[in-house]
VEXDREN-2710 file (C-alpha; in Angstrom, 1 decimal):
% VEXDREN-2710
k/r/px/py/pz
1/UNK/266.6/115.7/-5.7
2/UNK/270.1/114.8/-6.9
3/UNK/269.8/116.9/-10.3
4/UNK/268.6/119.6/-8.0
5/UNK/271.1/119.5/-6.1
6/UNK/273.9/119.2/-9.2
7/UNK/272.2/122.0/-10.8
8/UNK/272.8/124.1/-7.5
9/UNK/276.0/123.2/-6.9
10/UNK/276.9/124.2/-10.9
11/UNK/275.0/127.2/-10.6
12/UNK/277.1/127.9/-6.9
13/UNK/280.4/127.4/-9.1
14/UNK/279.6/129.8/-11.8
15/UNK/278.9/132.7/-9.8
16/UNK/282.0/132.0/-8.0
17/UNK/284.0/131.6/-10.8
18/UNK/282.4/134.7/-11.9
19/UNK/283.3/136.3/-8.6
20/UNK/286.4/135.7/-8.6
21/UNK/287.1/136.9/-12.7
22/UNK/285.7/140.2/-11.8
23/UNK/288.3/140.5/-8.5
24/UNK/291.3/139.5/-10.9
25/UNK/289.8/141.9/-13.7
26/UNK/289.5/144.8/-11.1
27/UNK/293.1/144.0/-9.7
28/UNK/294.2/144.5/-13.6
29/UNK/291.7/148.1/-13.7
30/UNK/293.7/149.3/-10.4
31/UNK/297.5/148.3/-11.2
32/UNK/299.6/150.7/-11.8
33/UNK/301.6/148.8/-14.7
34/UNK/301.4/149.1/-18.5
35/UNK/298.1/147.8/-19.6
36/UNK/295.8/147.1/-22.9
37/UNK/292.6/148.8/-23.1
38/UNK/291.2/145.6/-22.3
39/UNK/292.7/145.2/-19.2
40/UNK/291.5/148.7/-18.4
41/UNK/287.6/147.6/-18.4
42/UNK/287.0/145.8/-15.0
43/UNK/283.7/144.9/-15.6
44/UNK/283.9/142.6/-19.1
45/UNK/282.6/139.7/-20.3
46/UNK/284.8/137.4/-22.2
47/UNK/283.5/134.6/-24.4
48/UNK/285.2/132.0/-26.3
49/UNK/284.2/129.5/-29.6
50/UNK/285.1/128.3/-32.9
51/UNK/284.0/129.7/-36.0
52/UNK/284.4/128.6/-39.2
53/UNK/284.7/129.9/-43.0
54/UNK/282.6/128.4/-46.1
55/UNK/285.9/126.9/-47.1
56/UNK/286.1/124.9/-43.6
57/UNK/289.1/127.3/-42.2
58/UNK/288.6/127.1/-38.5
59/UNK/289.6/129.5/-36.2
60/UNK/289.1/130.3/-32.2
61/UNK/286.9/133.5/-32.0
62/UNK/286.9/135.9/-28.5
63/UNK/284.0/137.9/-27.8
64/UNK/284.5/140.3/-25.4
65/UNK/281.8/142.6/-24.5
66/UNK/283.3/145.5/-22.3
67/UNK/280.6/146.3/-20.0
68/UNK/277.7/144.0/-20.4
69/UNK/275.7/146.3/-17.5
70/UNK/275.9/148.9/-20.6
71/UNK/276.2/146.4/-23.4
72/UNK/277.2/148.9/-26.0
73/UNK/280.8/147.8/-27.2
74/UNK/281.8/144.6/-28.1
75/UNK/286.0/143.7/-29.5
76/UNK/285.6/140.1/-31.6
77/UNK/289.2/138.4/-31.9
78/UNK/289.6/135.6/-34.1
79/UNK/292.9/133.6/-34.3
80/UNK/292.7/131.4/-37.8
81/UNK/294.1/128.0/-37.4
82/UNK/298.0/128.8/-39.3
83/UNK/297.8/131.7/-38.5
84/UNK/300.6/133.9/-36.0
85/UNK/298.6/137.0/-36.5
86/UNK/295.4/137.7/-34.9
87/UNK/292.3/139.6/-36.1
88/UNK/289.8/142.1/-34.5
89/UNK/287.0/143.9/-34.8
90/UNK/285.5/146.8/-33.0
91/UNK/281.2/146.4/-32.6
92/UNK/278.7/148.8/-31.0
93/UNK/275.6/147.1/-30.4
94/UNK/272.9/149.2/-32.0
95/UNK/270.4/148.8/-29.7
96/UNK/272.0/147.8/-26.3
97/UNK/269.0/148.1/-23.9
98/UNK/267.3/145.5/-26.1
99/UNK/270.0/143.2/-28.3
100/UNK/272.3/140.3/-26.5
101/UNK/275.0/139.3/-29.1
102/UNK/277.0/135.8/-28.4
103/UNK/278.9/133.3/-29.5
104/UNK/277.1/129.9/-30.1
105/UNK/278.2/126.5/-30.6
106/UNK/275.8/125.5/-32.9
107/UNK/276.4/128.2/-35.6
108/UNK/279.9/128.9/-36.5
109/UNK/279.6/131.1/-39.4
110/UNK/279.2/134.1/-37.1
111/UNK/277.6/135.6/-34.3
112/UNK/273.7/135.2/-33.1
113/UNK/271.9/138.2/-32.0
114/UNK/269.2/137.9/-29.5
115/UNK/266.1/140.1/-29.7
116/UNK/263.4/138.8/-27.2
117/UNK/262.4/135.7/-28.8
118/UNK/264.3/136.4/-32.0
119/UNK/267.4/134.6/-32.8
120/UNK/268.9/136.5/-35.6
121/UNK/272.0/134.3/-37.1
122/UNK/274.5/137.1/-38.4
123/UNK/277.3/135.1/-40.9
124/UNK/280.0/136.9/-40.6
125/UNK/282.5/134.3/-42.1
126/UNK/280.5/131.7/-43.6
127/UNK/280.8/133.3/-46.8
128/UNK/282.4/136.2/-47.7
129/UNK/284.7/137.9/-45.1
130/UNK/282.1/140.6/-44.0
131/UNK/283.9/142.0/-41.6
132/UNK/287.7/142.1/-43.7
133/UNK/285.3/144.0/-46.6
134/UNK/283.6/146.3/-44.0
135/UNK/287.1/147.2/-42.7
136/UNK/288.6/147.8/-46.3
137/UNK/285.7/150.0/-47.2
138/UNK/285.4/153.9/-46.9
139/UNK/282.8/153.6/-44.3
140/UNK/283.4/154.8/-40.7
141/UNK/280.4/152.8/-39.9
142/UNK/279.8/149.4/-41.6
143/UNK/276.3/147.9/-40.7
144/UNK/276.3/144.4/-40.5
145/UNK/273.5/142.0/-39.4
146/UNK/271.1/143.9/-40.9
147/UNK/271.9/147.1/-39.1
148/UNK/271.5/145.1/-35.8
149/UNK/275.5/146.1/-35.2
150/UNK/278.5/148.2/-36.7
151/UNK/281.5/147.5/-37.5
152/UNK/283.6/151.0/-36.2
153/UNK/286.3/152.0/-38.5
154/UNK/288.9/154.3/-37.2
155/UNK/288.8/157.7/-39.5
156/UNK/291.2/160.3/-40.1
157/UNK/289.5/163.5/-38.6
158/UNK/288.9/166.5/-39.9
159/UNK/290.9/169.3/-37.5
160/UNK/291.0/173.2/-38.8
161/UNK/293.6/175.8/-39.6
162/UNK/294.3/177.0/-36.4
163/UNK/294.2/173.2/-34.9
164/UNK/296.8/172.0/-37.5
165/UNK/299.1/175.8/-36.4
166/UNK/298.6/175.1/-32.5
167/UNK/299.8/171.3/-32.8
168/UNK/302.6/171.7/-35.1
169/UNK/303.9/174.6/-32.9
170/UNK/303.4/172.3/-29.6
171/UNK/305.2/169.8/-30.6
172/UNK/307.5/170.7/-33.2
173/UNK/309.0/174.1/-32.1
174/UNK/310.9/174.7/-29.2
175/UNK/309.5/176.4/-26.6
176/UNK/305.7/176.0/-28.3
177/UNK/303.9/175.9/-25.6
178/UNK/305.2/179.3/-24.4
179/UNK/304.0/181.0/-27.6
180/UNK/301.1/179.3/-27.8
181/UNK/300.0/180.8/-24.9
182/UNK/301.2/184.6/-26.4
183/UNK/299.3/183.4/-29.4
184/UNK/295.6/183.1/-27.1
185/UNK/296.2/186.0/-25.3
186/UNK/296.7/187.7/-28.7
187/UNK/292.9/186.1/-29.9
188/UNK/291.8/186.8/-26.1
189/UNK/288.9/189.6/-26.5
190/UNK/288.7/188.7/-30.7
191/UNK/285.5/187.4/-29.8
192/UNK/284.0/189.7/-27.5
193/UNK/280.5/190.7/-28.0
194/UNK/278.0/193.3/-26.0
195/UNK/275.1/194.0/-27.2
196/UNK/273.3/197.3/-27.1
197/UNK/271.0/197.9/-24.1
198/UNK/267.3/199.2/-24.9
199/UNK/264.4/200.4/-23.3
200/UNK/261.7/197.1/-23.8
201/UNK/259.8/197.7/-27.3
202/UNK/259.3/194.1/-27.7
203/UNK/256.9/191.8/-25.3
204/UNK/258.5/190.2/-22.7
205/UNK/259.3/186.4/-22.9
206/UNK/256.1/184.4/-21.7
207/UNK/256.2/183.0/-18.7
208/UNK/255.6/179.2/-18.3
209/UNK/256.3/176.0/-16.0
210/UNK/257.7/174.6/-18.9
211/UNK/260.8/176.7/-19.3
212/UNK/263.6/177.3/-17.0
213/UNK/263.3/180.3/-14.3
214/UNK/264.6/183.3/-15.6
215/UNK/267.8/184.7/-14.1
216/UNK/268.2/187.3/-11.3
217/UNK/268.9/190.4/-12.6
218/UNK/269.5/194.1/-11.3
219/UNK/265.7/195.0/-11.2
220/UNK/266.2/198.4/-13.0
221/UNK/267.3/196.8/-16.1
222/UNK/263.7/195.0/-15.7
223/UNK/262.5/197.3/-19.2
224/UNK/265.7/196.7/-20.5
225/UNK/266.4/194.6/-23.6
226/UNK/269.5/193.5/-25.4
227/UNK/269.8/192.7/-29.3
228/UNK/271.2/189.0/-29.6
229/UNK/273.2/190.0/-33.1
230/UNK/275.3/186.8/-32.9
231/UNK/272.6/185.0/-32.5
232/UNK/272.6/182.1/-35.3
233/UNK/268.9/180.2/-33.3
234/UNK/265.9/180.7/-34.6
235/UNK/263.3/181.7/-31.9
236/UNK/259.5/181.3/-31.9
237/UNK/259.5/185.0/-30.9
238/UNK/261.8/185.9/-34.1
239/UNK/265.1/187.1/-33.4
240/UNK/264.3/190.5/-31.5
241/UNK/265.9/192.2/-28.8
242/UNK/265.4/189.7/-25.5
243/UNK/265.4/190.6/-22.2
244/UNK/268.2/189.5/-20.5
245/UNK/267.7/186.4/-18.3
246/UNK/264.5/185.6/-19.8
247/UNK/264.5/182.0/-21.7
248/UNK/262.7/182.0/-25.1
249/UNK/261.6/178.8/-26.9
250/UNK/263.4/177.8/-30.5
251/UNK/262.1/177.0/-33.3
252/UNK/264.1/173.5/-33.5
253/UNK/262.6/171.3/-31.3
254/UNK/259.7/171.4/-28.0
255/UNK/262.0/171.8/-24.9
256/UNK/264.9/173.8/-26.1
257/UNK/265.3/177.7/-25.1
258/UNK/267.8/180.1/-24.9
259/UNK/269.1/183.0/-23.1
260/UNK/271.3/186.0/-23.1
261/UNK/272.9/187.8/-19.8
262/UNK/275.8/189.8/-18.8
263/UNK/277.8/189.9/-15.9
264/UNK/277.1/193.6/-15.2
265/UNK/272.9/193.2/-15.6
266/UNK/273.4/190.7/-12.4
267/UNK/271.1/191.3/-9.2
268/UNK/273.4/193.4/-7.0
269/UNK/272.9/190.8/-4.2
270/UNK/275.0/187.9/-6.1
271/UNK/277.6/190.1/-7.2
272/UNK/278.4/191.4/-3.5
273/UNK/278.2/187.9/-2.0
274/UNK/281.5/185.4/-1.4
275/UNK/283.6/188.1/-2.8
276/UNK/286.3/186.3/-1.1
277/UNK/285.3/183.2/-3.9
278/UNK/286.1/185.2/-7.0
279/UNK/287.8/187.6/-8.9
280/UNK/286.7/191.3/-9.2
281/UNK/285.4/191.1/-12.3
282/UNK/286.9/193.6/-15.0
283/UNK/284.5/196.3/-17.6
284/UNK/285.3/193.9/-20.7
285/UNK/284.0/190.9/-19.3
286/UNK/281.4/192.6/-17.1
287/UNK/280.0/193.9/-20.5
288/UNK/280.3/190.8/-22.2
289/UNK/277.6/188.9/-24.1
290/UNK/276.7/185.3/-22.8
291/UNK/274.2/182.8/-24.5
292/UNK/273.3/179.9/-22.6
293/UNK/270.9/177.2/-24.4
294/UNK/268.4/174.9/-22.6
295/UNK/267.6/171.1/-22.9
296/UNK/264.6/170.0/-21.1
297/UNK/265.9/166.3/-19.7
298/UNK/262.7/165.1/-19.5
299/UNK/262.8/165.0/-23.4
300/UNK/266.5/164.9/-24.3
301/UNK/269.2/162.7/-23.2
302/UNK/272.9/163.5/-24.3
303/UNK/275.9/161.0/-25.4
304/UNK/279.5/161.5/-26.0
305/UNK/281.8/160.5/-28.9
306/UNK/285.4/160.9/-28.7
307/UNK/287.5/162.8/-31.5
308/UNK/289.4/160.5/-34.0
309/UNK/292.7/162.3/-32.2
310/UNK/291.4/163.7/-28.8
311/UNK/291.6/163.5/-26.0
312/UNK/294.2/161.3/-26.0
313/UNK/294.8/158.5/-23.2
314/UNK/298.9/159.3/-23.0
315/UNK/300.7/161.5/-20.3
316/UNK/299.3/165.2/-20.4
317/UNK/302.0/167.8/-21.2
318/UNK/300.5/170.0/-18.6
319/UNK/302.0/167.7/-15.9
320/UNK/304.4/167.6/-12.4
321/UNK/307.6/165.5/-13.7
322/UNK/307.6/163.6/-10.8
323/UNK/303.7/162.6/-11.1
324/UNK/304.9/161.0/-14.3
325/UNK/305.6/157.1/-13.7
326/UNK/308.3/156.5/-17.0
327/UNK/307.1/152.5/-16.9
328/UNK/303.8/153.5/-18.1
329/UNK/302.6/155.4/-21.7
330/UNK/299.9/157.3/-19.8
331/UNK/298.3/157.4/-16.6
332/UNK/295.6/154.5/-16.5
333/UNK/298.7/152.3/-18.2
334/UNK/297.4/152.8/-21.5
335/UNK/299.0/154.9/-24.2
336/UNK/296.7/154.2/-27.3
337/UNK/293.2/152.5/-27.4
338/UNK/293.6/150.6/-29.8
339/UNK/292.2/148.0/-31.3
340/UNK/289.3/150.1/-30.1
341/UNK/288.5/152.3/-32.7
342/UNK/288.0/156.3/-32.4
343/UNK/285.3/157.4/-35.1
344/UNK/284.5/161.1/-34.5
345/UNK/281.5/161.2/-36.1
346/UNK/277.7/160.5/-34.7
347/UNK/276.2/157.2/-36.2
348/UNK/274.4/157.5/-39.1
349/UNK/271.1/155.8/-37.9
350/UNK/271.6/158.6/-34.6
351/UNK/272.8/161.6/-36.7
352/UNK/269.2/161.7/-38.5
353/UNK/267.9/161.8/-34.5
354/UNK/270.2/164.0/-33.2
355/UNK/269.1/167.3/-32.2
356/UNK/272.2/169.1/-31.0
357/UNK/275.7/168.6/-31.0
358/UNK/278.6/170.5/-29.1
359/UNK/282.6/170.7/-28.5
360/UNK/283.6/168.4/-25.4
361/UNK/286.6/169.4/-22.9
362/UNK/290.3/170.4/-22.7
363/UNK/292.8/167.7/-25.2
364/UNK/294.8/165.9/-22.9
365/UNK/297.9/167.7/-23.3
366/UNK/296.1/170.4/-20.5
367/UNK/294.3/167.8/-19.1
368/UNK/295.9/167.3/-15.3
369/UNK/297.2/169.6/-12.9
370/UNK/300.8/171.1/-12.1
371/UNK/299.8/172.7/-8.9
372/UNK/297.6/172.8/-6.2
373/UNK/296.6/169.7/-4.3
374/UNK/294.8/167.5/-7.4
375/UNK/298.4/168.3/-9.0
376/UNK/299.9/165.8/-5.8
377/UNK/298.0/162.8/-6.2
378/UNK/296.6/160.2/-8.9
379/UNK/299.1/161.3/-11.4
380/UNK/298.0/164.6/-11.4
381/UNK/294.2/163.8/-12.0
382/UNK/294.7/163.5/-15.6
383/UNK/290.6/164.1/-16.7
384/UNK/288.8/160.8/-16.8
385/UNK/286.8/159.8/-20.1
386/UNK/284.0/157.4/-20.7
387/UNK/282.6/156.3/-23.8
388/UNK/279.5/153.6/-24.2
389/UNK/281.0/152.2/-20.4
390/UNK/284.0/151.9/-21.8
391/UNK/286.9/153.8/-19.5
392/UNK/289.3/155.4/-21.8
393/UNK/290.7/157.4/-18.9
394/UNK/289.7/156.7/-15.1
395/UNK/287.6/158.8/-13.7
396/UNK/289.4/160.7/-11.2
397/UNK/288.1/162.4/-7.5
398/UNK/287.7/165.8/-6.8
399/UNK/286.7/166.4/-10.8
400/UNK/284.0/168.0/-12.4
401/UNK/282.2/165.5/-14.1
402/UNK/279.3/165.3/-16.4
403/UNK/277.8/161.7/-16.9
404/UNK/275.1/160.2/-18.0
405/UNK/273.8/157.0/-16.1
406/UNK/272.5/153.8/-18.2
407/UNK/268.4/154.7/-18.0
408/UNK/270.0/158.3/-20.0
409/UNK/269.7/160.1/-17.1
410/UNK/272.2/163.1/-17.1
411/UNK/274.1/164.5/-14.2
412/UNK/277.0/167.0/-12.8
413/UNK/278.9/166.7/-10.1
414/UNK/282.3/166.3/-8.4
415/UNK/283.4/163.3/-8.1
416/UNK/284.2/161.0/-5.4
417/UNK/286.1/157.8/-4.6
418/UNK/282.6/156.4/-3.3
419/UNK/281.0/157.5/-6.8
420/UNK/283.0/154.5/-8.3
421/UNK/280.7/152.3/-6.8
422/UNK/278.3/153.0/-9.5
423/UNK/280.6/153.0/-12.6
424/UNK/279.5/149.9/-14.1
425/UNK/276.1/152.1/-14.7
426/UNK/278.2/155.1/-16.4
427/UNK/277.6/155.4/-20.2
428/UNK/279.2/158.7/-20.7
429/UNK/281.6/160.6/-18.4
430/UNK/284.0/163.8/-19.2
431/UNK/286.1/165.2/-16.3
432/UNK/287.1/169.1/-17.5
433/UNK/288.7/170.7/-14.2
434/UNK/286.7/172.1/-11.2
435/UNK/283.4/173.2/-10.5
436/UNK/282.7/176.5/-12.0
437/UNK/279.1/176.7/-9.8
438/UNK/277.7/174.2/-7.3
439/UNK/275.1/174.2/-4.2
440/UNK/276.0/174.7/0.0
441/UNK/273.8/172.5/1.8
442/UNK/270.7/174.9/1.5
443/UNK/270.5/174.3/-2.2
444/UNK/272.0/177.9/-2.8
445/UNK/274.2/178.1/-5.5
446/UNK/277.8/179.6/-4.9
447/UNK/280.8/180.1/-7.0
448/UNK/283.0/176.7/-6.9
449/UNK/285.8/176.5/-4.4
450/UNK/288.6/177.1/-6.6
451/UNK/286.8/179.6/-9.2
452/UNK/289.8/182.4/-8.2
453/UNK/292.7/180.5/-8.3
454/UNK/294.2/179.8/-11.6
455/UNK/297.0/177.2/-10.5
456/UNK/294.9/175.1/-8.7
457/UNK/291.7/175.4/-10.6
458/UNK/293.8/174.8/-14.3
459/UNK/291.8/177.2/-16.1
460/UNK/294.0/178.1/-18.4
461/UNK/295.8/181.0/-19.3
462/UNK/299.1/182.2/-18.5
463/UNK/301.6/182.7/-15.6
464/UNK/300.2/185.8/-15.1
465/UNK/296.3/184.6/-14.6
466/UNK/295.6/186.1/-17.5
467/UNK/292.3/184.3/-17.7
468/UNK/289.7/186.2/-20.2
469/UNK/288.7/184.5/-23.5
470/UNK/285.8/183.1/-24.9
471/UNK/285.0/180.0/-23.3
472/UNK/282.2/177.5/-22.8
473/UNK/280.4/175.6/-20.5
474/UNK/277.7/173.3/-19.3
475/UNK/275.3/173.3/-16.0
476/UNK/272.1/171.7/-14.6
477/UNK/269.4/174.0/-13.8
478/UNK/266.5/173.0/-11.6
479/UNK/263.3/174.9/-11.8
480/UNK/259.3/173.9/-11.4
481/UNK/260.5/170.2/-10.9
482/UNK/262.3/169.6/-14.1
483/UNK/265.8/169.7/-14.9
484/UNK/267.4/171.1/-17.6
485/UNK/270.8/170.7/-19.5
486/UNK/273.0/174.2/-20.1
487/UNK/275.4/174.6/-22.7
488/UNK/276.6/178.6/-22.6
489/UNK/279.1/180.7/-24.6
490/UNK/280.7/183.2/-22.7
491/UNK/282.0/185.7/-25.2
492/UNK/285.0/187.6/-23.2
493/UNK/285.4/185.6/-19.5
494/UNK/287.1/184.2/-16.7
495/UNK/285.6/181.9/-14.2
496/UNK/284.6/184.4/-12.0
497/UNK/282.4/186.3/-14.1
498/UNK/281.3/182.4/-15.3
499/UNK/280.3/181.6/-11.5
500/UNK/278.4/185.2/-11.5
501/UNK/276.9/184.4/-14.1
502/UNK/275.3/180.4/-12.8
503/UNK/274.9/182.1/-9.3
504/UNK/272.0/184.5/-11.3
505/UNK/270.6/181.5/-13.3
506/UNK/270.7/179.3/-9.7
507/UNK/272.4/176.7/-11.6
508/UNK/272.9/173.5/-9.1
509/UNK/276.5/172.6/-10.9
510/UNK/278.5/174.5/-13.7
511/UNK/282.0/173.0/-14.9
512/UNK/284.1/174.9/-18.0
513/UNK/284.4/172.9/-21.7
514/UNK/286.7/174.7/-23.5
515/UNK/287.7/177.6/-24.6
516/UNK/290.0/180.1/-26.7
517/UNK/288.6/180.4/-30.2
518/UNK/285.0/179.0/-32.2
519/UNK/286.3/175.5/-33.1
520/UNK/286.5/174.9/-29.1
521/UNK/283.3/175.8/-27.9
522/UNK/281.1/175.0/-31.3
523/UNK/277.6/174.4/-30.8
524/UNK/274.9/173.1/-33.7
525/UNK/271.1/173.0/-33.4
526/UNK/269.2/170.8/-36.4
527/UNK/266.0/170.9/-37.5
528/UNK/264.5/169.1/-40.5
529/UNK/262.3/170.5/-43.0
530/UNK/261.0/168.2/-45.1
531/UNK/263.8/166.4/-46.3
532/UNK/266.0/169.6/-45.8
533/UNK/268.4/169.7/-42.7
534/UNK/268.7/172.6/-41.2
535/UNK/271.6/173.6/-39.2
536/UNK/271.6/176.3/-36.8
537/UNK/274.8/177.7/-34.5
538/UNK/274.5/179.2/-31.2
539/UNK/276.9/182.0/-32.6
540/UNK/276.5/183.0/-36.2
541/UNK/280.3/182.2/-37.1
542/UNK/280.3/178.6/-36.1
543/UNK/279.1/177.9/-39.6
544/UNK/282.7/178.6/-41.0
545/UNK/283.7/175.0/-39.2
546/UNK/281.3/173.3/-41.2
547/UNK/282.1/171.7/-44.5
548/UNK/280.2/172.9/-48.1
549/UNK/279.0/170.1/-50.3
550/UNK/276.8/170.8/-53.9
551/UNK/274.7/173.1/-52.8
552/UNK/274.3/171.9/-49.4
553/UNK/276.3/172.4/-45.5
554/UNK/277.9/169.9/-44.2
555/UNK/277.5/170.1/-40.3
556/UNK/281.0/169.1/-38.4
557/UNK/280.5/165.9/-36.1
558/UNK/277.2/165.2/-38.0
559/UNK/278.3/164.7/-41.8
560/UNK/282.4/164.5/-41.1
561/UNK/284.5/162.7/-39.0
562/UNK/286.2/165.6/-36.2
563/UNK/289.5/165.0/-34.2
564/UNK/288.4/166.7/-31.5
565/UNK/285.6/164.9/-29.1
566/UNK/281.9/166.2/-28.8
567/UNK/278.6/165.7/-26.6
568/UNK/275.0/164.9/-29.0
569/UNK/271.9/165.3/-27.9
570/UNK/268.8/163.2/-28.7
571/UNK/265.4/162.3/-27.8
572/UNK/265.1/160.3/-24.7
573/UNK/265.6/156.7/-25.1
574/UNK/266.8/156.6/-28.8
575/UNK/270.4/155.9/-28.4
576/UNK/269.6/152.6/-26.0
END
C-alpha cells in the first residue's frame, strides 16, 4: 500500500508540475514583450541530459520538442563543457504519428528513437559530429538515424526577376511602395484570358457522385462550350472545349478535376442576389476565364512549408503606426525564427509523394490591416502562420483561415478567439485576409461580408479600389457527402466577381491567396511515368518559373528551394 501510495503521490506531482509549466509557457505565448521563437510555442516539451563525444567531451543537451500533440519539430541544444557558445539543431520527425524521439540516460552518444517496441539508438556524437557535418553540407535536408529524422538546413531561395524588381524598389527607393502599386496596375489585365464560346460539339462531362457538383449556370449557355487554351492539365476527356461549370477528371491522379467558368455564364439568380454585398461587376472581368481544380479530401491531405524569405514574422509595412509597439521586432515579439530553420522546399522522401503543389498567401509586408475595424485591434491582425504546430505568427480572430487539424483533416473558416482552444491540434494554418465566400445559417453560400470594401477587406490594390488582376484562391466545396479542396485562378478579377463566382460553385468557404502576376498564384500537378516526372501547370505559362536541368524540368518548390511559402498536397496519411 505505501509504494502505491508513493507512486500516486509522484504521479500527482508531475502532472502538477506539468500543469503549472504549461500556465508559465502560455503566460510567455500571450505577453506582449520581445520573445524567442521558443517562447512563442505554448505547448512544448523541454527535456534535459548529458551527452557525450567518443573523445569523452561532455556537454548538457536540451531537447525541446515544440508541440508534442503534433510531434513534428524538435530544436536539440547542446552546451559543451568550455564552451561559452551554444549549439543547435533544427529536427522534423519523419514520421510523427508513429516515432517518439528522447533523450536517455543510459546512451549518451545521441538520441533514441522509439518505434513501438523498437528502440533505435541514433549516435549523433559518439563518433563523428553528425550533425556539425550535416550542417556544413549542401543538403537542405540531412537524414540522420537512418532516415528516421532530418536535420533542416536553412537555404538561400530561389525568388524570380520580377521578385528581386518589386523588393529592391520596396525597400530601397523612396516612395516604392507607391510605384509598386502603378507598376501592378500596369500588369493588371496582362493576364486576362476568355475563351471563345461554342455551340457543344463535344459530349458533355459525365456525371458521377464522385466529382464535385457542377456549377450554376445561366441555363441558355447549357449547349455552350468554352476552349480551355491555357490550360496546361491533362484531362481524361483530352483537352477539348468544356462546358463551363462541369468538372472533368485529370489524368494525374483518381480524385482530381477541374473546371472553367466565367462570371458572365452565372445563373441569373446569384448574380441579382445581395447586390448590396458586392461590386457591379465590370465587361473585362465578367468575361474573364477562371480555372478552379478539385482535390477529393477523402484521398488527399494538404501541408504547408514556409518560403526560405516569406512570410516573414517582423512588423508588416502595410500597418497603422500607432498599432506598432517599437519594444517589439514584430507582432508575436518575434522578429526572426531563428534557430528554426526556413527550407522552402518539400522533403525529399514527400516530394516523390507529392501530388500538387501551389503558391501560399500575401508576404508579410501586406499582411495586416490599416483600416477598418481588424486594422484597430491585435496589432493590426498581422496574418497568423503555422507550420508542423509550430506558431510562427498567431493566429489572429476574424481571419480567413485554412488549416489542417492533426488526423490531416483540412478545413476553412474564420477564425475565432474560441477556435484557439483547439490549437495544440493545428498542423498547418495560413490566415490571407477575409472571407471571399462562406454559408448563412441555411447552408447557402453568400459573398463574404467585406467582399466590396477594399480598406477593410485588404485586398489589395490602390487608393482608388482599383482591384482587378489575376489572382488566386482556395475553397471547400461540399457535394454527395464528400468534401473537396479548391485551388482557382481567376484570370482578370476582383473579389466580387471571385464571390460570384463560389456563390455558382455553392462553395461553403472561399478566402483569396495571392495575386498580381504567375509567380503568385503558381500551381503544379505531378504525375510519374515510369521513372519520368511529369509536371503539369494549371496555366500553360507557369512552366517559365521552373528551373531547366540536362534535359529535364526542374519543378519550383519540388526540386529548388523557393522564398516564397507554398501548400503540397499528398495522399492521405503520408506526411504523418
Amino acid at each position: 500500500m505505501g509504494s502505491l501510495t508513493g507512486l500516486l503521490v509522484f504521479s500527482w506531482i508531475a502532472a502538477s508540475l506539468l500543469v503549472s509549466g504549461l500556465a508559465d509557457q502560455k503566460k510567455q505565448y500571450d505577453a506582449d514583450v520581445a520573445k524567442t521563437i521558443v517562447e512563442l510555442q505554448q505547448f512544448r516539451a523541454t527535456a534535459t541530459g548529458t551527452v557525450r563525444t567518443a573523445a569523452g567531451k561532455q556537454g548538457i543537451a536540451t531537447l525541446i520538442n515544440l508541440n508534442p500533440r503534433i510531434n513534428a519539430w524538435h530544436l536539440l541544444k547542446v552546451t559543451w563543457n568550455g564552451d561559452k557558445d551554444e549549439s543547435a539543431w533544427h529536427l522534423e520527425n519523419a514520421k510523427p504519428g508513429s516515432n517518439v524521439i528522447e533523450l536517455d540516460p543510459a546512451f549518451q552518444k545521441g538520441l533514441v528513437i522509439i518505434q513501438g517496441k523498437e528502440r533505435y539508438q541514433c549516435d549523433l556524437f559518439g563518433g563523428a559530429n553528425l550533425l556539425e557535418q550535416g550542417r556544413s553540407s549542401q543538403l537542405i535536408y540531412v537524414p540522420l538515424c537512418g532516415g528516421r529524422i532530418y536535420l533542416r538546413n536553412p537555404s538561400k531561395g530561389h525568388k524570380t526577376a520580377l521578385e528581386s524588381v518589386t523588393e529592391f524598389v520596396r525597400d530601397q527607393v523612396y516612395g516604392g511602395e507607391k510605384v509598386i502599386d502603378i507598376f501592378h496596375h500596369v500588369l493588371a489585365d496582362r493576364y486576362q484570358e476568355t475563351g471563345e464560346l461554342h455551340t457543344a460539339g463535344a459530349d458533355s462531362a459525365p456525371a458521377s457522385a464522385e466529382r464535385p457538383v457542377p456549377a450554376l449556370i445561366d441555363p441558355k449557355y447549357a449547349n455552350q462550350r468554352i476552349g480551355p487554351t491555357n490550360l496546361g492539365i491533362t484531362l481524361e476527356t483530352g483537352n477539348a472545349a468544356m462546358e463551363p461549370g462541369a468538372w472533368y477528371a485529370a489524368v494525374a491522379d483518381s480524385g482530381i478535376y477541374v473546371s472553367i467558368m466565367r462570371a458572365n455564364l452565372i445563373d441569373p439568380k446569384i448574380l441579382s442576389s445581395n447586390r448590396s454585398m458586392v461590386n457591379t461587376l465590370d465587361g473585362v472581368e465578367n468575361a474573364s476565364l477562371v480555372y478552379l481544380v478539385a482535390f477529393d479530401l477523402d484521398r488527399f491531405e494538404a501541408a504547408y512549408e514556409i518560403g526560405t524569405v516569406h512570410p516573414r514574422v517582423e512588423w508588416a509595412t502595410h500597418l497603422l503606426p500607432r498599432m506598432k509597439n517599437p519594444n517589439m521586432p514584430g507582432p508575436d515579439g518575434i522578429g526572426t525564427i531563428a534557430p528554426l530553420a526556413a527550407t522552402g522546399l518539400i522533403r525529399p522522401d514527400l516530394g516523390k509523394k507529392t501530388i500538387a503543389a501551389f503558391t501560399g498567401g500575401y508576404k508579410r509586408d501586406h499582411s495586416a490591416f490599416n483600416s477598418g475595424d481588424l486594422a484597430q485591434v491585435n496589432h493590426g491582425s498581422h496574418y497568423g502562420i503555422i507550420e508542423n504546430g509550430v506558431v510562427l505568427s498567431k493566429l489572429q480572430p476574424g481571419l480567413a483561415t485554412v488549416y489542417s487539424m492533426d488526423d490531416g483533416t483540412l478545413d476553412m473558416k474564420t477564425w475565432t478567439e474560441a477556435d484557439n482552444t483547439s490549437l495544440a491540434r493545428v498542423r498547418y494554418a495560413r490566415q490571407n485576409g477575409v472571407a471571399l465566400a462562406e454559408v448563412d445559417g441555411s447552408g447557402t453560400t453568400l459573398p463574404g461580408k467585406l467582399v466590396s470594401r477594399w480598406g477593410p477587406g485588404n485586398w489589395s490594390g490602390n487608393e482608388d479600389s482599383r482591384l482587378r488582376s489575376i489572382r488566386a484562391s482556395m475553397a471547400i466545396l461540399k457535394s454527395h457527402g464528400k468534401r473537396f479542396m479548391v485551388y482557382a485562378i481567376f484570370s482578370d478579377a476582383t473579389p466580387s466577381s471571385m464571390a460570384r463566382v463560389y456563390q455558382a460553385y455553392q462553395c461553403s468557404y472561399a478566402m483569396l491567396t495571392d495575386m498580381n502576376a504567375l509567380e503568385h498564384t503558381y500551381m503544379a500537378l505531378y504525375r510519374h511515368t515510369g521513372s519520368e516526372l511529369i509536371v503539369e501547370h494549371l496555366l500553360k505559362g507557369m512552366n517559365q518559373l521552373d528551373q531547366t536541368g540536362p534535359g529535364k524540368n526542374i519543378p519550383r518548390f519540388l526540386g529548388f528551394s523557393d522564398n516564397r511559402d507554398f501548400f503540397y498536397v499528398v495522399h492521405k496519411g503520408v506526411n504523418r
